[in-house]
C-alpha positions in Angstrom: 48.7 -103.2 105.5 51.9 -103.0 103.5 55.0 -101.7 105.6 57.6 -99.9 104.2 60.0 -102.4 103.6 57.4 -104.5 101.6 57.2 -101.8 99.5 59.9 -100.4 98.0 62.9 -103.4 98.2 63.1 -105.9 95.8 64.2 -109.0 97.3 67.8 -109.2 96.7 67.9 -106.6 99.1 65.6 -108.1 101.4 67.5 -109.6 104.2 69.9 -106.7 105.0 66.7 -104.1 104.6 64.6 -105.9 107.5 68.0 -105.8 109.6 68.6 -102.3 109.5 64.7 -102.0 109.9 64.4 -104.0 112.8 68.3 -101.8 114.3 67.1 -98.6 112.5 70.9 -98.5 112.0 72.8 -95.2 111.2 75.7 -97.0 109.4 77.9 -96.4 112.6 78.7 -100.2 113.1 79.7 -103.2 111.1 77.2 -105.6 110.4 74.0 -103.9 108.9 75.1 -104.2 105.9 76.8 -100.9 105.3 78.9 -97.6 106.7 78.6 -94.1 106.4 80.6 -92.4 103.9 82.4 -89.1 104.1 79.7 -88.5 100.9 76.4 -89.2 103.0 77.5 -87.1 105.7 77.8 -84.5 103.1 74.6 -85.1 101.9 73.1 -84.8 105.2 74.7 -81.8 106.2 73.6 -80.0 103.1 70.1 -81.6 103.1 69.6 -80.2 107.0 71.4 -76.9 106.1 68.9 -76.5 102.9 65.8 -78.4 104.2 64.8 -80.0 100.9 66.9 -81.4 97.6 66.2 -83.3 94.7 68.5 -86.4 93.8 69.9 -84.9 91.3 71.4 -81.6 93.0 72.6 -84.4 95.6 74.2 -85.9 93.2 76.2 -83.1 92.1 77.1 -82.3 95.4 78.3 -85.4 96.7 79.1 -87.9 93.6 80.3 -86.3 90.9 76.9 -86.2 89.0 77.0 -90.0 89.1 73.2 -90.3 89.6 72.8 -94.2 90.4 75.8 -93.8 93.2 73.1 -91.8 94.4 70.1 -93.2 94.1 71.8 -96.4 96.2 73.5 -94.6 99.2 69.8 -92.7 99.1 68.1 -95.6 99.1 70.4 -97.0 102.5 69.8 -93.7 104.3 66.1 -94.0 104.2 65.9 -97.6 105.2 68.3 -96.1 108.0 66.1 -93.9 109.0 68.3 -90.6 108.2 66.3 -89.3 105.0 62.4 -88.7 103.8 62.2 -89.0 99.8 59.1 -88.6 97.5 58.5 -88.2 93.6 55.0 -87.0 94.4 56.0 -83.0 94.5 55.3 -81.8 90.5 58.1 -80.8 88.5 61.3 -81.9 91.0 61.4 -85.5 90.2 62.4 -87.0 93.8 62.8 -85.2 96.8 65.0 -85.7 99.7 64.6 -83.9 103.2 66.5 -85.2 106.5 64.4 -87.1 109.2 65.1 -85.8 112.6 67.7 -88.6 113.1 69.3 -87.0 110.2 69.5 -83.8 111.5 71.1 -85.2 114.5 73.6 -87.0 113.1 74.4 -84.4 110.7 75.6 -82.1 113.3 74.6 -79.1 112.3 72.0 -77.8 115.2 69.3 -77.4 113.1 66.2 -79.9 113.3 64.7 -81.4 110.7 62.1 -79.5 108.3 58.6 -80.0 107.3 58.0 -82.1 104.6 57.7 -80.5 101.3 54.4 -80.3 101.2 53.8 -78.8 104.3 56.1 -76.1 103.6 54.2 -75.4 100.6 51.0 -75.3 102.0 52.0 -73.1 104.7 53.3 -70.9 101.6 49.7 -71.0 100.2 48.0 -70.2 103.4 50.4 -67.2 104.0 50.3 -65.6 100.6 46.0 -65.7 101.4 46.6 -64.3 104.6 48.6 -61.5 102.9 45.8 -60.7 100.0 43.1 -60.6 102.5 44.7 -58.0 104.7 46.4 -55.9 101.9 45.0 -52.2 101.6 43.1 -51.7 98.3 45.4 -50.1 95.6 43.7 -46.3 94.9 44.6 -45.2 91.1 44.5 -41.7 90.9 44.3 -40.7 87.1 46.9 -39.1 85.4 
């Protein structure tokens, strides 16, 4: 079985990825390799408020639309432990959502969301729900 760091770091990155694995660090301390900016606390303060963004409204928000800036302090705050991110939801390119870590540490009192597709699925479901137990429209004619 692969684990997560096998997966997705190539190996420059290695090293520092299985520290802050093994410390689950928030980027708090020196030492892991990396501190939290005044942008990734913005980040996780909109992600909790909003529940789900893609990486490029993130971008926007928090870097100037400078996309790679992103892409790397995303990529730290997963290995941290403080985001979720998939590509596999069509049509939005990658999707970030705060972990429950996250939501702590972005201070907002609100706990982390489903994932994506939960949420939509639960959408699904209720929209059913809703079609089964709508009265039949009666057209009179005119």
């Amino acid at each position: 079985m692969e684990t997560e760091i096998e997966a997705g770091v190539p190996g420059v990155y290695r090293e520092r990825a299985e520290r802050r694995w093994r410390k689950r660090s928030t980027g708090e301390t020196r030492g892991d390799g990396w501190q939290r900016t005044e942008e990734d606390e913005h980040l996780l303060r909109l992600a909790t408020r909003y529940s789900t963004l893609t990486l490029h409204q993130a971008a926007y928000a928090c870097w100037d639309g400078r996309i790679e800036a992103a892409r790397r302090r995303v990529r730290l705050m997963t290995e941290a432990g403080l985001l979720h991110r998939t590509a596999d939801v069509r049509g939005a390119r990658t999707v970030l959502w705060p972990t429950e870590r996250g939501a702590r540490v972005a201070g907002t009192g609100l706990s982390a969301p489903r994932t994506p597709r939960a949420r939509m699925e639960l959408k699904e479901a209720a929209r059913a729900t809703a079609q089964r137990q709508a009265p039949p429209v009666i057209r009179r004619a005119v």
